[in-house]
C-alpha positions in Angstrom: 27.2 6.7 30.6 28.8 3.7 29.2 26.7 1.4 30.2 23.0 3.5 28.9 25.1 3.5 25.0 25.2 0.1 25.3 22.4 -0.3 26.8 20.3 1.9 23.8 22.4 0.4 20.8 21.1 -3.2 22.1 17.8 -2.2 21.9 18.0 -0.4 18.8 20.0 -3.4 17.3 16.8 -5.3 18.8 14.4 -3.4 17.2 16.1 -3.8 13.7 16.3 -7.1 13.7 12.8 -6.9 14.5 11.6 -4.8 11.9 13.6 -7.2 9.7 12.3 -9.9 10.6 8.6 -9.1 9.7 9.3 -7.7 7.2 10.9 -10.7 5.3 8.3 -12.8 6.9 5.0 -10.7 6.2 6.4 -10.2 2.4 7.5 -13.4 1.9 4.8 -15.4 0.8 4.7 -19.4 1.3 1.7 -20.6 -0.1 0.9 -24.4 -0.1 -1.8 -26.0 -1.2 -3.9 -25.7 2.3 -7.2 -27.3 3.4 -8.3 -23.9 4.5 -7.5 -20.3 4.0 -8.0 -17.9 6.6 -8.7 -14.5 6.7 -8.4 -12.1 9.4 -10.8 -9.3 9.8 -10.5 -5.7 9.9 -12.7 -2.5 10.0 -15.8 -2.7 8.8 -17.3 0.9 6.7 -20.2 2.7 8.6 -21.4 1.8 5.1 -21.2 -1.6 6.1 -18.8 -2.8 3.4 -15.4 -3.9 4.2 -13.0 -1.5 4.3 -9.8 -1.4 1.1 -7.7 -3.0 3.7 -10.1 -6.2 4.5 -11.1 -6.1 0.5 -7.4 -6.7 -0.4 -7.3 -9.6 2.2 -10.3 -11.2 0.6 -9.4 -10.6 -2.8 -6.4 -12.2 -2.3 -7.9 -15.4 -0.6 -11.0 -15.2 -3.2 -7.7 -15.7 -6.0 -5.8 -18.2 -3.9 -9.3 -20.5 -3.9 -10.4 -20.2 -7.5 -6.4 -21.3 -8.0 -7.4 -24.3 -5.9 -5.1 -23.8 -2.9 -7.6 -24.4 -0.4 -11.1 -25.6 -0.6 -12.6 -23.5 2.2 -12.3 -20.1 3.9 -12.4 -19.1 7.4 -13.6 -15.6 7.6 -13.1 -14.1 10.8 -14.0 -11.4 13.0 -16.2 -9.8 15.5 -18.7 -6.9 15.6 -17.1 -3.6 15.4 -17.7 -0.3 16.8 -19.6 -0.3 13.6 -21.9 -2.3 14.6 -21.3 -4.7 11.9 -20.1 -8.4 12.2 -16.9 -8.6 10.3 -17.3 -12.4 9.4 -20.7 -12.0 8.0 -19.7 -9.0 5.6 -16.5 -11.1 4.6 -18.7 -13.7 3.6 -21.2 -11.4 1.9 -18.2 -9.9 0.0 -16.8 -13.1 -0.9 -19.4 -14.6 -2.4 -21.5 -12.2 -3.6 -18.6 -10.3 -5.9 -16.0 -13.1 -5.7 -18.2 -15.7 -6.4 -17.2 -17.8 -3.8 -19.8 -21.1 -2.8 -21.5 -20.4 0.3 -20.9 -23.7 1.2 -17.0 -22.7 0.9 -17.3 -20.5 3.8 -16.9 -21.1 7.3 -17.9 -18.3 9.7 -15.6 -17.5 13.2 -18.1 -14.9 14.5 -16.5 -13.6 17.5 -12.2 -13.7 16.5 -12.1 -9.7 18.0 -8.4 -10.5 18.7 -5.2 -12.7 16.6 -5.3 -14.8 19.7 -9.2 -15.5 19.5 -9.0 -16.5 15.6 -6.4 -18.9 15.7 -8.2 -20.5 18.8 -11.5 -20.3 17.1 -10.3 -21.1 13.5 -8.6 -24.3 15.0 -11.8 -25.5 16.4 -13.4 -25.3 13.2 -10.4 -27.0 11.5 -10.6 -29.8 14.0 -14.5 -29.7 13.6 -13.9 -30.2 9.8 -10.9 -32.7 9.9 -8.7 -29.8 8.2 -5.3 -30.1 9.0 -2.9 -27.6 7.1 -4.1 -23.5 6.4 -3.1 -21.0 5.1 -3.2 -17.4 6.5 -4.0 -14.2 5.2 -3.9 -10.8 6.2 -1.5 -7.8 5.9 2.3 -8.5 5.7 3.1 -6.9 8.9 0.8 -9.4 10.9 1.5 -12.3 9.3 4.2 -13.6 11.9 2.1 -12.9 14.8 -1.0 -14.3 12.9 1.3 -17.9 12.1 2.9 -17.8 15.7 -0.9 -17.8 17.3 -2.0 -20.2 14.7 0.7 -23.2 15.7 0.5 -22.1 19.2 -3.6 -23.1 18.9 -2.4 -26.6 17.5 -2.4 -26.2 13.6 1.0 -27.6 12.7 0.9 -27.0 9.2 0.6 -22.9 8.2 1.4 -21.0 5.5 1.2 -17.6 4.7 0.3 -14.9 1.8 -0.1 -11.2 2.2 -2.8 -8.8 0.8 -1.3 -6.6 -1.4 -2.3 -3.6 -0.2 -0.3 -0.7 1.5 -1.1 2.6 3.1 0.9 4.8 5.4 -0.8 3.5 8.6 1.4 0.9 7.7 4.6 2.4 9.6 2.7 2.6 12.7 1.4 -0.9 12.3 4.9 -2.4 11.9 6.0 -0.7 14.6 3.4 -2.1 17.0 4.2 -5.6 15.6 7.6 -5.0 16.2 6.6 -4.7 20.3 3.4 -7.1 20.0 5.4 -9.9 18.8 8.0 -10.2 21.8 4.8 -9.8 23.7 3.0 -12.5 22.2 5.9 -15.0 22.5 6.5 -14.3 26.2 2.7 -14.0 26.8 1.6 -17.9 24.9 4.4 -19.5 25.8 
């Protein structure tokens, strides 16, 4: 009996610090001037617009590049169930209500996974000479998102959240908080 209490309190001490973690992390924001932002995708409307969730993610990079933090955005994503590629309505949305230059945008057409964008994103980078990026996506993903992002061979990554929250939210961080560990033993 002993040994299960200790056994549960480590994992539960585990999954605090976990929770912690992210959370400092994904709501800390370290933003650099970058030569790329990149944005994650997300769900797509049967509408065909991007969701409030994938809107707050470009609105936020749309404000970090009229600021001048990075020249160029990576928009990436796959089809969805949908039926809509994600990095083609990013782009849509970014430049036609955030005014963003076409020539600005960089597509990743097929990052369905964290994993597949930061491979994919990094090929662009190298493909551009772009060196340093910054990510952004919701603050729960942002550790996994960096983690993936230096493991694909971009050294210099930094981070800013969207700044939108909704109850999914919980569940989300509590998937990170078992996706992480997972990732780390996983890439290495």
């Amino acid at each position: 009996m002993k040994r299960l209490i200790i056994i549960a309190t480590g994992c539960l001490l585990f999954g605090l610090a976990s929770l912690l973690a992210i959370l400092l992390s994904g709501l800390h924001d370290e933003i650099q001037v970058s030569d790329v932002g990149i944005v994650l995708g997300s769900k797509i409307m049967p509408d065909g617009t991007p969701s409030e969730r994938l809107r707050a993610r470009l609105d936020k990079a749309a404000e970090l590049y009229r600021q001048g933090v990075f020249t160029h955005i990576i928009v990436s994503g796959g089809t969805g169930k949908e039926g809509f590629n994600e990095a083609l309505v990013m782009a849509a949305y970014l430049s036609d209500t955030q005014s963003v230059a076409h020539s600005a945008i960089l597509l990743d057409e097929h990052g369905n996974t964290t994993k597949a964008t930061a491979t994919n994103s990094a090929a662009i980078m190298q493909a551009h000479g772009f060196r340093s990026a910054l990510v952004v996506t919701q603050f729960f993903h942002i550790p996994r998102s960096r983690y993936a992002l230096h493991r694909a061979g971009i050294d210099a990554v930094y981070s800013a959240h969207a700044t939108y929250f909704e109850p999914r939210d919980l569940y989300s961080l509590v998937r990170e908080m078992i996706a992480l560990p997972a990732y780390w033993l996983a890439m290495k």
